[in-house]
C-alpha positions in Angstrom: -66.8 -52.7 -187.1 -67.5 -51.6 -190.5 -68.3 -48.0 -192.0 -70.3 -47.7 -194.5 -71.5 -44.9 -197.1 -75.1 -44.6 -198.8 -76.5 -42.8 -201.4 -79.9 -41.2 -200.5 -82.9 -39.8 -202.5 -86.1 -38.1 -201.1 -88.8 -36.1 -201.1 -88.5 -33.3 -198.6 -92.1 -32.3 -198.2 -92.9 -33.7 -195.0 -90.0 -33.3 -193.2 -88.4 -30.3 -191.2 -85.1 -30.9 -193.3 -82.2 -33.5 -193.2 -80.6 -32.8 -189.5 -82.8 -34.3 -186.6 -85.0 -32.0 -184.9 -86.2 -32.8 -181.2 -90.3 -32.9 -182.0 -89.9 -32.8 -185.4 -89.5 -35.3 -187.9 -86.7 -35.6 -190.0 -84.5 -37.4 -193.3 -81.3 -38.3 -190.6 -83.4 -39.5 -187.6 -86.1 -41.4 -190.1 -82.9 -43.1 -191.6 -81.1 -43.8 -187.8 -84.5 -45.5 -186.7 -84.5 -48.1 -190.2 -80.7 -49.2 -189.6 -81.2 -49.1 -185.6 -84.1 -51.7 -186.3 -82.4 -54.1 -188.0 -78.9 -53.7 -187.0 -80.2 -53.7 -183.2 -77.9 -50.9 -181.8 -77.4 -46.9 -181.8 -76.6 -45.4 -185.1 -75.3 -42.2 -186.0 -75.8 -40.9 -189.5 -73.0 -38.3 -191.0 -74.7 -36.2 -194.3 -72.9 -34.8 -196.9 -74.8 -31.4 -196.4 -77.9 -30.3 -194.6 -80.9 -29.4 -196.5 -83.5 -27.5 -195.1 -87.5 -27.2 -194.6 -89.2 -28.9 -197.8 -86.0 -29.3 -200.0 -85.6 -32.4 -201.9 -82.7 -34.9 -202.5 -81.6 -36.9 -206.0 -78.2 -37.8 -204.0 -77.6 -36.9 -201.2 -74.7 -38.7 -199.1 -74.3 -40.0 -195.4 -71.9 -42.6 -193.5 -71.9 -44.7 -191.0 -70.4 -47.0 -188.6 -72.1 -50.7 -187.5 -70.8 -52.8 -184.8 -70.7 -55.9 -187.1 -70.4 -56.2 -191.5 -73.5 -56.4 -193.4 -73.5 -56.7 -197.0 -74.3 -54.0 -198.5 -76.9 -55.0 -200.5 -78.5 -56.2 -197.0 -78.3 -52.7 -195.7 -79.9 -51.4 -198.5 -82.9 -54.1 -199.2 -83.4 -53.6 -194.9 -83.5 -49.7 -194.7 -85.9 -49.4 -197.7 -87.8 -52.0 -195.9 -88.1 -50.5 -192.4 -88.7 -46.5 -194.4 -91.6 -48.2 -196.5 -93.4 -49.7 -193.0 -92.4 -46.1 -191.3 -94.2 -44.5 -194.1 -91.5 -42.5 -195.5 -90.6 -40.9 -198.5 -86.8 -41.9 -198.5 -84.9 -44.7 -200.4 -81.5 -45.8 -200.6 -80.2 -45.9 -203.6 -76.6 -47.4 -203.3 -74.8 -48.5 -200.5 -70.6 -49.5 -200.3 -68.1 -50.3 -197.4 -65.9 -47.9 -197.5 -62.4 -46.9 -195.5 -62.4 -45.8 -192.3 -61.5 -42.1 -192.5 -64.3 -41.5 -195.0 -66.1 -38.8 -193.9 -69.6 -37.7 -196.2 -69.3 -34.3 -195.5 -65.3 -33.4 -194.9 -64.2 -36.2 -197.9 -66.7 -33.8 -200.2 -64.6 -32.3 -202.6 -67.8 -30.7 -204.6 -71.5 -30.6 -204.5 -74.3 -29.6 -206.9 -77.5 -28.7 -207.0 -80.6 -28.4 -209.0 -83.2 -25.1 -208.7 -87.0 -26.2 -210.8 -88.8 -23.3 -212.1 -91.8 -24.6 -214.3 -92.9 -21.1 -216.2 -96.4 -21.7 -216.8 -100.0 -20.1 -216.9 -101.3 -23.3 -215.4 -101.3 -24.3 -211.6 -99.2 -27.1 -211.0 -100.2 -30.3 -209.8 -97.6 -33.6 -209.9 -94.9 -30.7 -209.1 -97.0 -28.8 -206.7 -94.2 -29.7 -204.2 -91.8 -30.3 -206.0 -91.1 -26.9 -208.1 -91.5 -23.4 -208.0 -94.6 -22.1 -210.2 -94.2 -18.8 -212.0 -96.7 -17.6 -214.0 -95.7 -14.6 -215.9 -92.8 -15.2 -218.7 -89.3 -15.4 -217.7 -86.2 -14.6 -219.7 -83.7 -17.2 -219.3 -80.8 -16.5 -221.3 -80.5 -12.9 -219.8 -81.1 -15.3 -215.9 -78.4 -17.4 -217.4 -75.9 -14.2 -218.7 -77.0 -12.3 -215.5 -76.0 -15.7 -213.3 -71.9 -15.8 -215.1 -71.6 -12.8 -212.8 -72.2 -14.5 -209.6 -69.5 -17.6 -211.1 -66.3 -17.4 -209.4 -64.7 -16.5 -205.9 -66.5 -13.9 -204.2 -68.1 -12.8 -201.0 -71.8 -13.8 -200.9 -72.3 -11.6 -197.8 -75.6 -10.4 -200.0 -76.6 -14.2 -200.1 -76.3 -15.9 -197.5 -79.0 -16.4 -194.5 -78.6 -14.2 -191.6 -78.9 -17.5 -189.7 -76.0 -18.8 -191.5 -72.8 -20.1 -189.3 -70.4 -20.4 -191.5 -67.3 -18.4 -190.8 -66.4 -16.9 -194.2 -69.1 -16.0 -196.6 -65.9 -16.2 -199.3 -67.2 -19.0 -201.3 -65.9 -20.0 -204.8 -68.9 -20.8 -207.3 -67.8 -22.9 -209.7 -71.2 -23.3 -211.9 -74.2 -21.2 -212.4 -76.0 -22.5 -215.4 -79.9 -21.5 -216.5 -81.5 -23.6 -219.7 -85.3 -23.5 -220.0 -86.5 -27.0 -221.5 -89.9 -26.5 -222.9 -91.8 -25.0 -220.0 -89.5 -25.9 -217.0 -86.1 -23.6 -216.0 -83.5 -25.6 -214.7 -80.8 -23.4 -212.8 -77.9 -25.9 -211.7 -74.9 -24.6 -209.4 -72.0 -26.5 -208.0 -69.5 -25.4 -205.3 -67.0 -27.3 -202.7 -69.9 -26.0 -200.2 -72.5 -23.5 -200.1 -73.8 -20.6 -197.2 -77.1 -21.4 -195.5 -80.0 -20.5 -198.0 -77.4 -19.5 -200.7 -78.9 -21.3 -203.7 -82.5 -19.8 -203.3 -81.0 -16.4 -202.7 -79.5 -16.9 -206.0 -82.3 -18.7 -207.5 -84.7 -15.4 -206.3 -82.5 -12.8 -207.4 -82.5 -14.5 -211.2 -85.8 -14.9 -210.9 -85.8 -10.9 -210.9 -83.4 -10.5 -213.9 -85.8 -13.4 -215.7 -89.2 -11.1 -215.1 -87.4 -7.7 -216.3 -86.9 -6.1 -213.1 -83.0 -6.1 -212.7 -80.4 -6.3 -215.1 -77.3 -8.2 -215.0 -75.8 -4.7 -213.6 -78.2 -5.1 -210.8 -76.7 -8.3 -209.6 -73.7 -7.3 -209.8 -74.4 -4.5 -207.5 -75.7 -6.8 -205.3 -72.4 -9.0 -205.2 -70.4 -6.0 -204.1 -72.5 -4.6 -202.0 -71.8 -7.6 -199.4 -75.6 -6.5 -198.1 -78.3 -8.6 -197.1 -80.9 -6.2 -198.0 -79.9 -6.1 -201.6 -80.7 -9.9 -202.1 -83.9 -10.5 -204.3 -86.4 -12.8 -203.0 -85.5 -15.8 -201.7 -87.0 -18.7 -203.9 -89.0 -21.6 -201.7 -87.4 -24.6 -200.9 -89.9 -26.9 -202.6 -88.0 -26.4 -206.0 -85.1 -27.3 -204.6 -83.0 -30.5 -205.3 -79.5 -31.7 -203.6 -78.4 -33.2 -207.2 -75.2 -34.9 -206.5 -72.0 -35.0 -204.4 -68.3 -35.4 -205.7 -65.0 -37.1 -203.6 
């Protein structure tokens, strides 16, 4: 028996998110089906994190165990094989055997992702689904200046999904970083792990600070207050990217 870890992008429009969903298709069950195919027995893929509804993947990470050793160039040139015929929008990108007590999620040691804003009159098209469209102006150095207050070890009570199940909402933030490129704001945050929903809770409360109606006061209200209600908006999920996971 061999384990094995892959590397993982996608597009996470059509599916109900990465964890498999009785009636509902999604990233880890389309995946289990491709290496069940080929490898002709059960499968059960371990992901480094779970995105949700509509979010998106440029690396996301999962293991898992086969009952004989492929290489793992074979494993990849199969799976993309059998998730082109399925019709999906998943690749794999890499693909290595690794040690036995490798774990994608537990062995994380930090992982990042990427928030799109494009800030534009125009409706989007190629990035109708894949970013979040704001018209009016945003501010992104006082997004970016408002965000180094959220940085560090903190309760995130205020942003986190009432749905969450995590059993702190103590978290450390280690990066919060806004820079506009021409028309597109990229907000980029890395953390050992994140609450449920936490990066669009962020992502929507900048947003505020970026269209002038809070100040970087007003977040930091809304850190202490450990409150739900205080969160700004939360941003949709179709701007948002797992970027890339550290062991």
């Amino acid at each position: 028996m061999g384990r094995y870890r892959i590397d993982i992008e996608y597009d996470g429009t059509p599916y109900c998110g990465w964890q498999r969903q009785d009636g509902h298709p999604s990233v880890q069950q389309s995946i289990e089906q491709a290496l069940q195919h080929f490898c002709q027995h059960k499968v059960s893929l371990f992901g480094a994190g779970r995105t949700d509804t509509g979010v998106h993947a440029l690396a996301q990470v999962a293991h898992f165990d086969l009952q004989k050793k492929w290489t793992p160039q074979k494993i990849i040139e199969a799976t993309n094989g059998i998730l082109r015929q399925q019709g999906d929008l998943i690749a794999v990108t890499n693909c290595q055997e690794v040690a036995d007590d490798f774990d994608a999620r537990f062995s994380a040691t930090r992982r990042s992702y990427l928030y799109r804003i494009i800030n534009r009159q125009a409706p989007l098209t190629l990035d109708r689904t894949r970013a979040w469209w704001v018209r009016f102006p945003l501010d992104a150095d006082a997004m970016h200046e408002a965000a180094q207050v959220l940085v560090g070890h903190h309760d995130f009570t205020t942003f986190r999904s009432v749905n969450c199940q995590a059993k702190s909402p103590v978290k450390t933030l280690d990066v919060l970083d806004v820079k506009r490129h021409a028309e597109e704001i990229e907000i980029t945050a890395s953390s050992r792990s994140f609450l449920h929903n936490q990066v669009r809770s962020l992502v929507g409360t900048l947003k505020m600070v970026g269209d002038g109606k809070w100040t970087r006061q007003d977040v930091a209200f809304a850190l202490q207050s450990k409150d739900r209600k205080q969160c700004g908006p939360v941003a949709p999920s179709c701007g948002l990217y797992l970027a890339g996971v550290d062991y």
